[in-house]
C-alpha atoms as one frame of an Amber mdcrd trajectory, in Angstrom:
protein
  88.226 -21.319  21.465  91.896 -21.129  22.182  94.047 -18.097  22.795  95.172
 -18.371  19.246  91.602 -18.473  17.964  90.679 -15.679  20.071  93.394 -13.558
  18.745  92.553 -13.889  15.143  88.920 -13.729  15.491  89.124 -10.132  17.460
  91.461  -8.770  14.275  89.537 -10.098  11.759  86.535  -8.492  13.294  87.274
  -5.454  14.725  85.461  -3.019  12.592  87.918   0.109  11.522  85.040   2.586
  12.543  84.783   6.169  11.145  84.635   9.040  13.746  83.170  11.095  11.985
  80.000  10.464   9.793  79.399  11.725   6.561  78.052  15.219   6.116  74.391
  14.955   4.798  75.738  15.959   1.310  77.333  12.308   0.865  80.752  14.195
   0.133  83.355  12.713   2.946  86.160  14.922   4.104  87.509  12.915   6.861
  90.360  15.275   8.077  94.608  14.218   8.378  93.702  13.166  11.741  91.026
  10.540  10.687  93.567   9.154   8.359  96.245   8.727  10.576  93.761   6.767
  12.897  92.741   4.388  10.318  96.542   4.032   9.426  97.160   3.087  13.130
  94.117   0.610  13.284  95.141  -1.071  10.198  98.933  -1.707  11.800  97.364
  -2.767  14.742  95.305  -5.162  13.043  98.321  -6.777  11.045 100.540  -6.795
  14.243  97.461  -8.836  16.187  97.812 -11.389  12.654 101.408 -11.515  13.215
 101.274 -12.472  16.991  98.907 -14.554  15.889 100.870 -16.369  13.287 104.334
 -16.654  15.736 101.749 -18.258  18.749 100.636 -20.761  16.277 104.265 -21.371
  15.029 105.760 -21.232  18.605 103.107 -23.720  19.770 103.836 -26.609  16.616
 107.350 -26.583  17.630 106.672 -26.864  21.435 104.707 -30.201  20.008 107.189
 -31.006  17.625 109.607 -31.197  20.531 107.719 -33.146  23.223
């Protein structure tokens, strides 16, 4: 698999994993913090799809112009 491939396989499958597990009630109260993490972790993930997308872009034109 290309670097491209790579790339977009390790966003799509990067798991946004919980810190903290349930309490044995089955009520969550993940705290601000937790939040904020999964926030960060989802941006991440879209940046890594955007790098993604300008590699593939930047490599059709480097084609386009050989």
């Amino acid at each position: 698999m290309n670097e491209l491939g790579e790339i977009i396989t390790a966003g799509s499958e990067r798991e946004l994993g919980q810190s903290n597990p349930s309490p044995p009630n089955g009520h969550a109260s993940p705290s601000s913090s937790d939040f904020r993490i999964i926030e960060l972790e989802i941006e991440n993930l879209r940046l890594q799809r955007l790098i993604a997308e300008l590699l593939f872009k930047n490599q059709q034109l480097r084609r386009a112009a050989e």
